[in-house]
N, C-alpha and C positions, 0 to 999 in steps of 0.2 A: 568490377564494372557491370558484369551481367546481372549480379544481382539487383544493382545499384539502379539499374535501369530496366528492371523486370516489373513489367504489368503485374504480374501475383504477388506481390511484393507486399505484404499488408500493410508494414507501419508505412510505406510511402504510399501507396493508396489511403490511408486513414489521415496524413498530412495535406495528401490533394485534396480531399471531400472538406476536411476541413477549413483549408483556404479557402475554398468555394463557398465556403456556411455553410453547407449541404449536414450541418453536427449526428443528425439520424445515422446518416451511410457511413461519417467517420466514426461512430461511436460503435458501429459492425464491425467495422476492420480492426477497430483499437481491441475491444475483444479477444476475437479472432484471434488475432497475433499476442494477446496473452497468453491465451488457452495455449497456446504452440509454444511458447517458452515456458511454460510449465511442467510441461511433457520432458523439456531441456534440462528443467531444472535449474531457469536461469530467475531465480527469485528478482532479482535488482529489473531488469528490462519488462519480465510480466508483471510486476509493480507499476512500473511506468506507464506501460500500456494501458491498465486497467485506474492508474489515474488521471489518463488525460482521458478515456472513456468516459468517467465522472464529470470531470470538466464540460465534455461535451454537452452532458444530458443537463449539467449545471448552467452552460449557456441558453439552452433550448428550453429552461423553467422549469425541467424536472426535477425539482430537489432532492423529492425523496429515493428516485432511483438514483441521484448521485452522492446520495450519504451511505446507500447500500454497497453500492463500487468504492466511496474512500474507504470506507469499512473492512473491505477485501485488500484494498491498497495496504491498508497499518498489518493486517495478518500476515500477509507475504512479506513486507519488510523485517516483522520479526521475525517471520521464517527464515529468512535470509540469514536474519542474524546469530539463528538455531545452529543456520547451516556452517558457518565459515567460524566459529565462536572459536574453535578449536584450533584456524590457521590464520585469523587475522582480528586481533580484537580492535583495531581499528576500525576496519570494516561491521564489527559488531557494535560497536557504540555509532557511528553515522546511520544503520543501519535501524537503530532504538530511535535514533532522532529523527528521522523519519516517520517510524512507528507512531511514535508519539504527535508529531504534525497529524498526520491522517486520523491518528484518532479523535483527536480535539475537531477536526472536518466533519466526523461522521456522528459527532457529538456523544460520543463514549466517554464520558473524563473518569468514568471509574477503571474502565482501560489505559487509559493514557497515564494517569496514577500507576497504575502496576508500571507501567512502562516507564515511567519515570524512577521508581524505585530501582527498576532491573539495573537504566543508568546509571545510578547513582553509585549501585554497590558493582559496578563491574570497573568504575571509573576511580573509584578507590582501591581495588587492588591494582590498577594500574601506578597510581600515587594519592599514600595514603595521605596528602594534606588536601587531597580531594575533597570538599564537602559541599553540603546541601544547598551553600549561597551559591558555589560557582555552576553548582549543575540548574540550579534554577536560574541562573542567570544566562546560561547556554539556551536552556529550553525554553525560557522565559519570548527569547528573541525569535523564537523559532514560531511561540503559538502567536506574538502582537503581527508576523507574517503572514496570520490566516485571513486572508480576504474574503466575507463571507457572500457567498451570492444571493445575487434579490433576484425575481422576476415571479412567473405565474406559472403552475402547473399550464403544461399544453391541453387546451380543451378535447380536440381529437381521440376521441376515446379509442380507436382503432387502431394508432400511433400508440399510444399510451398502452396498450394490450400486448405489441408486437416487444415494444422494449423491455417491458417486464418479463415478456414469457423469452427475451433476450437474457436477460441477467438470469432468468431461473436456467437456462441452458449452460450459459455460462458457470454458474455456482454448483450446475450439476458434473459438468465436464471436468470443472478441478479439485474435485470433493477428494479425491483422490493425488495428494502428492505426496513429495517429502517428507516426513515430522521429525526428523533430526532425532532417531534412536538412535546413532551411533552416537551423539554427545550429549547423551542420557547421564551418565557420570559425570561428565563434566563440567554440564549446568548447576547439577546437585551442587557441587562440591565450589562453584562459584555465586551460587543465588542461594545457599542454605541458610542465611541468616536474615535474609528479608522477610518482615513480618508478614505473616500470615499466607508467605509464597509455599504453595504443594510440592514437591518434587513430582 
């Protein structure tokens, strides 16, 4: 409850500014509160975070600083999926399909491709009559979802200066997490057949 009803409380500060329109001051706190579940190592809620921040700046007619945050969004979801690949491939395939959403948001589709392959062959060793219509027709449903936003960069250039030199704090703050070397092996030995995938 104290949490619940804590002033410092980022994501419910970032929900209040929000309700308000106030999208500038919630798209600080959404932030915020990623960069802190990062440090947790909570891949799935600093996803979140960091894409309702996008959303924000997507209502406010920043597009370009919100294809920069889905962009962030689709990496952390795959990291998520780096992370748990080992203890829940369930969680690693929702986790691609996510991927895969945000990256078609931030209009990467040579990323979302790789991501789509990663699904495809992880979805087949789960069952091999798995193939390539059913997972297109999963992700298929997932990209006709993407609503794209219209409006006008903010002319305020002063506003415009504080949110970028936002996101560059922010992409400087998490440049540093997880990369899933412990399931360095295990990726290999699950993605070694996708074309042109590195280990």
């Amino acid at each position: 409850m104290d949490r619940i009803t804590n002033e410092s409380n980022l994501w419910l500060n970032a929900i209040k500014m929000e309700d308000e329109g106030d999208y500038l001051k919630a798209f600080i706190f959404y932030l915020k509160d990623s960069t802190e579940c990062i440090k947790q190592n909570s891949f799935v809620r600093a996803a979140l975070s960091c894409s309702c921040a996008a959303d924000c700046l997507a209502m406010d007619g920043n597009l370009a600083g919100a294809r920069q945050l889905y962009l962030q969004t689709a990496t952390l979801y795959e990291n998520n999926a780096v992370h748990v690949i080992g203890n829940s491939v369930r969680e690693a395939l929702w986790s691609y399909q996510e991927a895969y959403e945000y990256f078609n948001l931030a209009c990467e589709n040579n990323k979302a491709q790789q991501i789509y392959e990663k699904y495809v062959s992880l979805s087949r060793k789960i069952n091999p009559f798995f193939g390539e219509e059913e997972a297109m027709e999963s992700l298929r449903i997932r990209k006709t979802e993407i609503k794209p936003h219209s409006g006008m960069h903010t002319s305020n250039m002063q506003v415009s200066a504080d949110v970028d030199n936002a996101i560059k704090q922010f992409l400087n703050d998490i440049s540093v997490t997880s990369d899933g070397k412990s399931n360095t092996n295990l990726l290999q030995r699950i993605f070694s057949k996708i074309p042109g995938e590195k280990a």
